[in-house]
Structures are given as structure tokens and as C-alpha cells.
N, C-alpha and C positions, 0 to 999 in steps of 0.2 A: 804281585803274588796272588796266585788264586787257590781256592779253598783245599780242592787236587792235590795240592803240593803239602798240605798240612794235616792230612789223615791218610790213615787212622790217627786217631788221639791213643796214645796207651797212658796217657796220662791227665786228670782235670782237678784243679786247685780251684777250690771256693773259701769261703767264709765257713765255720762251723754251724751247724742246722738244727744241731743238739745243743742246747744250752740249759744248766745247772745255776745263774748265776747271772745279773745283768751285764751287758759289755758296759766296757769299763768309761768309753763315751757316755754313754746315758747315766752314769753314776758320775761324773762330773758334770755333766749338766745340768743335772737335778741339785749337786754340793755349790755352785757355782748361781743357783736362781736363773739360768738359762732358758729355761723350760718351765712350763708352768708345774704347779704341784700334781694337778690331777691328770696330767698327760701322762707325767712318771708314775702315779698309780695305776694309768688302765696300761702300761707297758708291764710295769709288774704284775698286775690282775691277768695278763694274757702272758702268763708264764714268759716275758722277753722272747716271745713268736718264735719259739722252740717248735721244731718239725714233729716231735712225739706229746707237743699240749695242746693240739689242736683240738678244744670243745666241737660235742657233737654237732650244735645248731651254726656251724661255719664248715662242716663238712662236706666234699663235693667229688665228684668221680676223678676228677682232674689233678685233685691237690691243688685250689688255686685261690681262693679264697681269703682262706687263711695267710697264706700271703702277699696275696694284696691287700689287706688288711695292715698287714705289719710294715710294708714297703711304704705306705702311705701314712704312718704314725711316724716313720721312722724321715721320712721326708720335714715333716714339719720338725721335729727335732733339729735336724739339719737346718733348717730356714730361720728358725730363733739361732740357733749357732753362728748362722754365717750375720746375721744382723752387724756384730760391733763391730766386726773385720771391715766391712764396708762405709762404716760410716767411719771409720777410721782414714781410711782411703779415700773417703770423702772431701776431707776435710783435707788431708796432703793435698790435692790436688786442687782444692780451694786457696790453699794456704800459698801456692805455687806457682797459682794463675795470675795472669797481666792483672792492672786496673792502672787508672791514669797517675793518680799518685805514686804507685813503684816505678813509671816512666817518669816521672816529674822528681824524684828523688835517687835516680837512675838505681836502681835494687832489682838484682835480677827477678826472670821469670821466665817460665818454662809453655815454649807457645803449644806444647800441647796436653798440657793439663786439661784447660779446659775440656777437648776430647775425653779423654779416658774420666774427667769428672761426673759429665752427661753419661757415658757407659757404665761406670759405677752405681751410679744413681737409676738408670735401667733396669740393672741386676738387681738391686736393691726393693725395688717394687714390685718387681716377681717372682723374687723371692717370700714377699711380706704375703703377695696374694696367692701365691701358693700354699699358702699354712691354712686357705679357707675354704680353696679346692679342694684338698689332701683332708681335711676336714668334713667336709659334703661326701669322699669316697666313703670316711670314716661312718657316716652317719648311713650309706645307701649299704655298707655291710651287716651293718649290727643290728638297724632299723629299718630296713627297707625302704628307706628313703631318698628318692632319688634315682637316677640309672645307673647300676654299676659299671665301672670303666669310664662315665661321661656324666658322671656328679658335677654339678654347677653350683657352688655355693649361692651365685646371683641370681641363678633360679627358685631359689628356695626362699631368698628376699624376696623375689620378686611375687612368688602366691601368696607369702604373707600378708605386703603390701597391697595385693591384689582382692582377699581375703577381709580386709579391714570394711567396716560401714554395711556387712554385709549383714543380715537380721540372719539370726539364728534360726533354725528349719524347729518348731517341736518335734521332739522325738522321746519313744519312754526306752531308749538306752538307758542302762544302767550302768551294765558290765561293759569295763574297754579292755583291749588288749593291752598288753605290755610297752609294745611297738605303741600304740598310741598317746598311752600316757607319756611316753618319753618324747615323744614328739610334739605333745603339747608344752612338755617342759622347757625342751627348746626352740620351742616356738614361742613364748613368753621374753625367754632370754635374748632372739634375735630382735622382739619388738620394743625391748626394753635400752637394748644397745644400737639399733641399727635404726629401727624403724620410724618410731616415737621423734617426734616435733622437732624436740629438742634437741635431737644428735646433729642438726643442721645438714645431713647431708652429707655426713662424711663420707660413706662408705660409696655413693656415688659418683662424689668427685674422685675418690682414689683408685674405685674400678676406670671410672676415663682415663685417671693418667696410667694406669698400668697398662690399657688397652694399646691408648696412642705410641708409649713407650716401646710397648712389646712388637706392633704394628705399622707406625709409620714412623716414629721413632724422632719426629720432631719436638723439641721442647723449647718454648718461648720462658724466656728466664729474665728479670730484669735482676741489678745488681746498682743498689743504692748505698750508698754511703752514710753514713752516723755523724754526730759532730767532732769525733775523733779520725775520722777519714777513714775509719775499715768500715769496706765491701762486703753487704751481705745480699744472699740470692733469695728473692722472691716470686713465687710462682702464679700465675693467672689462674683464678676460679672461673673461667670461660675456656672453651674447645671449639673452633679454632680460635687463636690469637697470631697474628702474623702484624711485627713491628708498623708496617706498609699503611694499616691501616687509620695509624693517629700521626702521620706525618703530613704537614699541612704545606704548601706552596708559597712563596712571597709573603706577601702581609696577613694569608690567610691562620683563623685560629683554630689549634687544631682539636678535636675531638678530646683526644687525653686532658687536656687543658680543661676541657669544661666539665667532662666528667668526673676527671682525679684519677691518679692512680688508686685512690683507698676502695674507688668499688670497680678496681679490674681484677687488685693483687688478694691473696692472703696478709693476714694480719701478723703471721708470724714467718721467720726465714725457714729456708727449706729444713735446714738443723732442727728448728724447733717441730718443724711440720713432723718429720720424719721421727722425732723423737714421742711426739703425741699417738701418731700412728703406732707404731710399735707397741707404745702402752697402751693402746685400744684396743689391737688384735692379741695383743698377750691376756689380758683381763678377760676377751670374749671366746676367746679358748678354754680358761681355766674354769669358766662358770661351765661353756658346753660338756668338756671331758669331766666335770663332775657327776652330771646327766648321766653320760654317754657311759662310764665306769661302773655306775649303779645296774646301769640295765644290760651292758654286757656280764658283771656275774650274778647276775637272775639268773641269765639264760642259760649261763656253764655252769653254776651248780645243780641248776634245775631238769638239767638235760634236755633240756628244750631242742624239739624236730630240727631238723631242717628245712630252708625253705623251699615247698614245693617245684617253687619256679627258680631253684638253684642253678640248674643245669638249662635251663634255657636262656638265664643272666649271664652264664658262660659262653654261652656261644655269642652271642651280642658282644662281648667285651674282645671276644678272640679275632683279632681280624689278620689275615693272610696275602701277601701280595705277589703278584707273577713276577717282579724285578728281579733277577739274581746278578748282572754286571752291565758294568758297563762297554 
């Protein structure tokens, strides 16, 4: 079928654009604890990204902004949403997979769980790391921070961390902008959650495995047993890990052996990993869109300009391609 054969359109069905009123998704995911609390404030502070509440300081020749603005709040909503469903399906497919004791007690199993187990768990990581992209667009709309269209959450780690040990410049600053108080505000909260000693590291072992997941798509998994004989899966804090490498020859002893598993794996199964994760990016959400809320309505009650470099942010984000078939 090609395009020819389907226009003119006398007719086009969307979504309403007008809204009086949250959708009724975002009001159960806020009844439900889905969503953090201050997400669903800056969705209601942004009138539910109604076509006619578009504040002045997100205004643009295009109509574009504002919507992607709202496409990528609305994203992350999505991404807390889809969490339970997945690890839901996690776990079936856990629940469903071989291990030698269901052959030793002959109990069926379904040989390809483990597939769609690994692909669930894929989805599930990119989804989790999307709520911190979708996040960084959030911050390069409201605060200029960032490129819009190609916000990096890990870039904005990554000056922080970059920024650290650095001796402050004297300066007789006084007055800062809006945009920058907010930015140091969450700038605190990223080094408080992310950056700082303490967090061990998470938020880098979890961009690897989203990375490899999303990209090569390999995942070394081991699956140890308890002293009740259930299989639990644990993950390598190393990238690469390929099995090949602690298998030893004849008499020979092998590497795993001397090292241990306890300093190749995590401490906890993928379940609990994923269950930590989820409450780390939910908690560092909810402190950000507390920020992020206060100083988008400064800027819409305040009427705050737009920014000058609006329409050149748009054209950078707009990209166009010569492919129309094949």
C-alpha cells in the first residue's frame, strides 16, 4: 500500500488537545502511588498539556515545545506504569524455566522462557532508563539544560562528577537566575543520589547494563540455588563476562574458584536488584519534579520571556530524511 492510495484524508482522529480535566490514566496513577507525587503536580501545574495552557516562556513559532515537554512527562508516567506488568512477567518466566531439579523431579518446563525472560528484563531496563532521559528533556525545556531533543541524563552526571574537587573561581555574583538556582538545586540532589561515595555506583552499573541490553543484548546470568533447591538469577558487576573465561582444563584451577563468585556477582537476585532500582529512580524523580514544579510556575505565573535561542533549539531537534520507500 502506498501513501497515493490513502489521500486525501477527509478525515483525522487524535487524542483531545483540549483538556479541562486530568486523563483519567494519570488520576489513577497518582490513586494507585504509580507515579511519584510531584510528577502529578508538575502535570497538573502544566494544566494536563492542554493545547490552550501553553505559558508564555515555552512558546515557539512551531507549537513544539510545549509538546514535547508534555510527550516526555508523559513518557515517564508510562515507564513507572509499565514497571509491575514486567516484572510480573518476569517472574512467569522465571517460574517456568528449566533448572536441573524440575528435570531431576521430572516437573515440566517451558524451553523458552528463559528467552522472553532475558527480553522482558531488556524492556524493563529501558524502560527504567528512559524515565532519566525523558527527565533530562524535562530539565533542557523548562531550564535550559541540556540539548533539546538529545538531553542525556548521563551527561549531566557526568559534569557533575566532572565538576567535583574543582576550587571555586571568586566571584562578587550575587544575583542568579532562576534557571540557575534550580539547577543547582538539582544539582545537589543528583550528587546526593548519584554521585556521593556512597551510592556505590549504581547508577553506572545500571547505565552498562541498559547500554549492553539495549545494544548487544548479551547477558551473563548465573542461577544458584538456596538450601531449598530454588533457582535464583544473579547478575555480574563486570562488563564483559563471558562463562569461557573461569572454565579451567584437566587438573587445572579455575579463576572463579580462586576468586569466588561473591566478588564477580551482585549481592542480591535480579528480583531484588530490580526492585532497589525502581526505588532509586522513583525517589530521584520525586525530589527532581519537586525542583523542577516550583520553577516551572515561577515562570508561568511570572510570564517569564521566552527563550531567545527557542527557535534555533527547534531547528536542531527537527531532523528530516530523503527516504520515502522502499
Amino acid at each position: 500500500m502506498k501513501l497515493k492510495d490513502c489521500l486525501p484524508a477527509d478525515q483525522v482522529v487524535s487524542a483531545p488537545l483540549l483538556r479541562t480535566s486530568p486523563e483519567e490514566s494519570w488520576v489513577i496513577a497518582s490513586n494507585n502511588k504509580t507515579v511519584p507525587d510531584s510528577l502529578y503536580k508538575f502535570y497538573i501545574g502544566a494544566a494536563y498539556f492542554s493545547f490552550d495552557q501553553c505559558p508564555k516562556f515555552l512558546t515557539d513559532d512551531q507549537k513544539i515545545i510545549f509538546s514535547h515537554l508534555g510527550t516526555s512527562i508523559d513518557l515517564i508516567k508510562t515507564s513507572f506504569e509499565e514497571y509491575q506488568d514486567l516484572i510480573d512477567l518476569m517472574k512467569k518466566y522465571d517460574e517456568d524455566s528449566y533448572n536441573p531439579i524440575k528435570e531431576l523431579k521430572k516437573v515440566p518446563f517451558d524451553r523458552e522462557a528463559p528467552k522472553h525472560f532475558k527480553r522482558t528484563f531488556q524492556l524493563l531496563l529501558i524502560n527504567l532508563y528512559s524515565i532519566l532521559d525523558s527527565t533530562a528533556e524535562a530539565l533542557s525545556v523548562v531550564l535550559s539544560w541540556g540539548t533539546l531533543g538529545r538531553a542525556s541524563f548521563a551527561e549531566i552526571v557526568k559534569k557533575i562528577k566532572d565538576a567535583q574537587g574543582v576550587a571555586a573561581v571568586a566571584t562578587a555574583k550575587v544575583i542568579v537566575s532562576l534557571d540557575e538556582k534550580y539547577r543547582a538545586d538539582i544539582t545537589k540532589i543528583i550528587q546526593e543520589e548519584i554521585v556521593d561515595e556512597q551510592n556505590g555506583e549504581w547508577f553506572d552499573l545500571f547505565k552498562l547494563y541498559r547500554d549492553k541490553m539495549a545494544h548487544f543484548r548479551h547477558q551473563s546470568c548465573f542461577f544458584l540455588h538456596d538450601n531449598e533447591g530454588r533457582f535464583h538469577a544473579f547478575l555480574p558487576r563486570q562488563w564483559p563476562y563471558y562463562f569461557q573465561q573461569d572454565i579451567a582444563v584437566g587438573n587445572a584451577q579455575s579463576k572463579a574458584a580462586e576468586s569466588g563468585l561473591a566478588e564477580l556477582l551482585m549481592e542480591c537476585d535480579i528480583f531484588e536488584y530490580c526492585a532497589g532500582l525502581y526505588k532509586k529512580i522513583f525517589g530521584l524523580s520525586e525530589r527532581i519534579f519537586n525542583s523542577l514544579s516550583e520553577a516551572y510556575k515561577i515562570k508561568k505565573d511570572s510570564g517569564y520571556d521566552p527563550d531567545p535561542d527557542c527557535n534555533r533549539k527547534i531547528a536542531g531537534l527537527i531532523r528530516k530524511y530523503k527516504f520515502k520507500h522502499f
